[in-house]
N, C-alpha and C positions, 0 to 999 in steps of 0.2 A: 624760223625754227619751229617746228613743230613737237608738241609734249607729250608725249606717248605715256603711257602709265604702263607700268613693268607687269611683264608675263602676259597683260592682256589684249592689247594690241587696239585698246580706244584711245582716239586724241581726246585732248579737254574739249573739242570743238563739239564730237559725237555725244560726251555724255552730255554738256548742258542741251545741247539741242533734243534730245533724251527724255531730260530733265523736263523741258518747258514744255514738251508735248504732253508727258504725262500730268503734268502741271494743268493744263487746259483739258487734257480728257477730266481731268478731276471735278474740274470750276464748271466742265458743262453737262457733268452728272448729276452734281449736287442740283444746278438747275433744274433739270428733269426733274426731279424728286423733289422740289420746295412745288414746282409749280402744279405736280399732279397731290399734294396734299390740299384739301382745304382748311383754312382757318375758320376761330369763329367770329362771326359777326360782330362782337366789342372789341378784336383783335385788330378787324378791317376798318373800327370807326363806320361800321355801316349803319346808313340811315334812307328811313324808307321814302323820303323827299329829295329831287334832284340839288346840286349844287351849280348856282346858274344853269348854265347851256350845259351841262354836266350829267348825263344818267344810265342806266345799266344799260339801256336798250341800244348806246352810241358807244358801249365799252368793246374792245375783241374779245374780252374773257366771258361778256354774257354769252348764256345759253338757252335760250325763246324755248318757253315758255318763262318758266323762274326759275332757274338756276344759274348758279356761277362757277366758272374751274378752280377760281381761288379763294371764295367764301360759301361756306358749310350754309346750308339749310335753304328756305325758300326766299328766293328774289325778287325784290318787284322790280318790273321795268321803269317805274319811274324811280326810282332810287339812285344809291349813291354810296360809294367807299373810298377809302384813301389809295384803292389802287387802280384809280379808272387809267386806263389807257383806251382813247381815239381808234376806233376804226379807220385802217388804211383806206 
């Protein structure tokens, strides 16, 4: 049995499916938009000494010379934040 909703001619199947797309264009908006802001650096827990095997020059968000996508101001390559992510 299928639900039709009166006058408009969507099943319940179209609006959630609808629903969850918009839902996800949403979720990977917002990401664009956290990830091209930067924070500041007591925000990221950054510090200018790596953590172990840990440092900006091995993260994908560093940017050579000293910069970073997701921490405001100058970076040193030996450093370190709470959002290191590994180079693939």
């Amino acid at each position: 049995m299928v639900m039709r909703f009166p006058s408009t001619g969507f099943t319940r199947r179209r609006l959630l499916g609808g629903s969850a797309l918009a839902l996800f264009a949403l979720l990977g908006a917002r990401r664009v938009a956290l990830a091209q802001a930067q924070m500041a650096k007591d925000v990221a827990h950054y510090q200018d000494k790596p953590k172990g095997d840990q440092s900006c020059d091995k993260c994908r968000f560093f940017k050579p010379p000293k910069s970073c996508q997701l921490v405001a101001g100058d970076i040193s390559a030996e450093g370190w934040c709470t959002f290191f992510n590994p180079k693939s």
